[in-house]
C-alpha positions, 0 to 999 in steps of 0.5 A: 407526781405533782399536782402541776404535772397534772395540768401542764401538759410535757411535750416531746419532739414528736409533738413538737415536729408537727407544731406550726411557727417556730418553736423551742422546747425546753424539758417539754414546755413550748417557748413561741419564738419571736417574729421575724427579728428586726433589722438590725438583728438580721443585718448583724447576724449576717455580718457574724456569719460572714465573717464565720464564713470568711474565716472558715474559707481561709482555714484548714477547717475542712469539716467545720461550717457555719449556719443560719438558724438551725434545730438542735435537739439535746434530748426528746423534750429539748429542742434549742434553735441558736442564731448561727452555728459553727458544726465541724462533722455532718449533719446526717438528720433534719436536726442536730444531734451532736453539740455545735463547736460555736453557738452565736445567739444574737439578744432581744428583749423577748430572748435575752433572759433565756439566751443568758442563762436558760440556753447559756446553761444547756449550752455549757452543760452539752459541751459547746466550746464557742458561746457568743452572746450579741446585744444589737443595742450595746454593740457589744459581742460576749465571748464564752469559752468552755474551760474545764467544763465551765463558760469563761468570758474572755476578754478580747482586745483585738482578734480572737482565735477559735479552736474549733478543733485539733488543727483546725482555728479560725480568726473572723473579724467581728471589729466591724459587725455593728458598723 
């Protein structure tokens, strides 16, 4: 055991149910999210979603929908809130507990570390097909894609399409989210 084991205290999910505020829990260390984000970060976010929504209407994609800031618990000591979401099945829980299809997560300067790596990893290793990473200030939308079990960026010109699942693709238009 290790002498720190002895100090810091490792939480669970069952701790983390009563805690006030909004929490993450990453391997039983509390993160304190941040206040309410600014306004540029809400508005962006509710552009993403809008075109999420959009598309998923347009679609054939019956079972997939999109959300705001949802629980997402990966494992008893690990629980991520991502931005917005795409989840193709039911949520039968007050949690997640199946990987996301699309995970968005929208950068500041108090997430952007854990967002790019912490949270990029679990993401990765969970079996997120979809990561997009989206920095306010850079208008700038970081398109990942799960290929034999690794991130790859893509490099998107255009429109991207998202195969969220067999015979289910959508094609939002994220061109004008930063307008």
């Amino acid at each position: 055991m290790a002498i720190a084991e002895n100090i810091i205290p490792h939480y669970t999910y069952d701790d983390w149910v009563h805690w006030e505020g909004k929490w993450e829990l990453i391997e039983g260390h509390p993160i304190a999210m941040s206040p309410t984000p600014i306004p540029s970060h809400q508005r962006v976010a509710a552009e993403i979603r809008t075109e999420l929504v959009i598309a998923l209407r347009k679609s054939k994609c019956k079972k997939c929908r999109a959300y705001d800031p949802l629980d997402y618990k990966i494992s008893e000591d690990t629980i991520l809130v991502p931005d917005i979401t795409i989840i193709c099945g039911e949520v039968k829980k007050k949690f997640l507990d199946f990987a996301p299809t699309l995970v968005v997560e929208i950068l500041s300067p108090s997430t952007a570390l854990r967002d790019r790596h912490t949270k990029f990893q679990y993401y990765q290793q969970q079996g997120v097909k979809y990561y997009l990473l989206v920095d306010v200030n850079k208008t700038n939308i970081e398109i990942y894609k799960l290929e034999n079990k690794k991130y790859s960026l893509q490099k998107v010109k255009d429109a991207i399409l998202f195969q969220l699942e067999t015979g289910c693709a959508i094609a939002p238009d994220l061109s004008k989210v930063f307008d």
